[in-house]
Legacy VTK file of the C-alpha trace (Angstrom):
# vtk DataFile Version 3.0
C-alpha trace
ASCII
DATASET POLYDATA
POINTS 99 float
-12.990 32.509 13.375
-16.247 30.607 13.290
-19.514 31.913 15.061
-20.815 29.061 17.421
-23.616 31.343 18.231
-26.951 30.673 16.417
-28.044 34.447 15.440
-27.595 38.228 15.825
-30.501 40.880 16.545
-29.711 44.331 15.158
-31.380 47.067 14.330
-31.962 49.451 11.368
-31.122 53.443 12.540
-34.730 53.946 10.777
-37.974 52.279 9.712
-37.546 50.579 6.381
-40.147 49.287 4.547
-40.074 45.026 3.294
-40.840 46.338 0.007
-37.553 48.734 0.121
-35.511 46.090 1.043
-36.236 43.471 -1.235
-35.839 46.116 -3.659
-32.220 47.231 -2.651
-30.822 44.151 -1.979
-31.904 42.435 -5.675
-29.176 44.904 -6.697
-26.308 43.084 -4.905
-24.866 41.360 -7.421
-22.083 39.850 -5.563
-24.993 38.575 -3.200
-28.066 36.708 -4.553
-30.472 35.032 -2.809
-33.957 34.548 -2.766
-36.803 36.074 -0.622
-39.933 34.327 1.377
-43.239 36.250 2.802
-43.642 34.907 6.049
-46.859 36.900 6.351
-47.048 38.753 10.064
-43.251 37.264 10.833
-41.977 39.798 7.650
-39.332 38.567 5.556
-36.625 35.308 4.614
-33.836 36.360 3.054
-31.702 33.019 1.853
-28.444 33.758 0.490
-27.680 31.059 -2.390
-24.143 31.041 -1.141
-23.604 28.872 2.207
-20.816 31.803 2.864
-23.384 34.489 3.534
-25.413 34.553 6.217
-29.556 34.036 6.582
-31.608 36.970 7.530
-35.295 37.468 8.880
-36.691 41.338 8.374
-39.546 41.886 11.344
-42.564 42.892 10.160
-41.644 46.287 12.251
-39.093 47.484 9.520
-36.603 48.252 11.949
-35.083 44.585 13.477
-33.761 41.840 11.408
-32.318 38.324 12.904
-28.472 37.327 11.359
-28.211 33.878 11.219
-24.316 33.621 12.385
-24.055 29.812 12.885
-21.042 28.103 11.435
-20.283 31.380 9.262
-16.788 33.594 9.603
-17.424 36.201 11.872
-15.393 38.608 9.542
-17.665 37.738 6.433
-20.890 38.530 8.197
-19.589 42.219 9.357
-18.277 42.869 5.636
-21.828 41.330 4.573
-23.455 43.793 7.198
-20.977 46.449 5.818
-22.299 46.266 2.356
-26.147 45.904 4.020
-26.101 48.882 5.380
-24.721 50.604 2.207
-26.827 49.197 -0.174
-29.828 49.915 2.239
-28.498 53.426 2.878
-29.699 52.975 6.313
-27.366 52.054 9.822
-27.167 48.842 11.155
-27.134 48.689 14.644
-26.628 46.394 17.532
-25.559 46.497 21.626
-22.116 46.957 20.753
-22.087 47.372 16.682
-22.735 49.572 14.152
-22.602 48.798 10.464
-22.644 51.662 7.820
LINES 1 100
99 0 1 2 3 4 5 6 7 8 9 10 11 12 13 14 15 16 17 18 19 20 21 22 23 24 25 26 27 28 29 30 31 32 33 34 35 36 37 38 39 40 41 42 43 44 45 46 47 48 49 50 51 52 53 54 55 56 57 58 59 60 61 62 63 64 65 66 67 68 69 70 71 72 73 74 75 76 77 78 79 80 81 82 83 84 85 86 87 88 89 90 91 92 93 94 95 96 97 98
């Protein structure tokens, strides 16, 4: 099934610095991308494959925007999945965690 919605807003379980998480996430192999400052806004995160979703990491190390649109709603959770893993951290939302 295909998300119609535009984004999700989740949280991390703790603070993680911009720094840590481009760091961790360069090691997904299975998931490369490229990152953008966006100064006081935190951090782009553009997946080169159209399969994978778009995220923005607040400047607050702890909320980060999941850009759903047009995306299976079962890739994004096993995307989250692997986040959260790779992050070591929990992902969580209103009704979701990810770990």
């Amino acid at each position: 099934m295909f998300d119609d919605f535009n984004f999700k807003v989740l949280e991390f379980e703790r603070e993680l610095s911009l720094e840590e998480i481009e760091g961790k996430m360069k090691t997904m192999a299975d998931a490369p991308g490229s990152f953008t400052p966006l100064g006081d806004r935190g951090l782009r995160w553009t997946p080169d494959s159209w399969e994978l979703p778009t995220i923005y990491f607040a400047d607050d190390g702890k909320t980060l925007e999941v850009v759903t649109k047009d995306l299976d709603i079962g890739d994004v959770d096993d995307f989250l999945c692997q986040l959260a893993q790779v992050l070591e951290c929990k992902i969580l939302g209103e009704h979701l965690e990810y770990y």
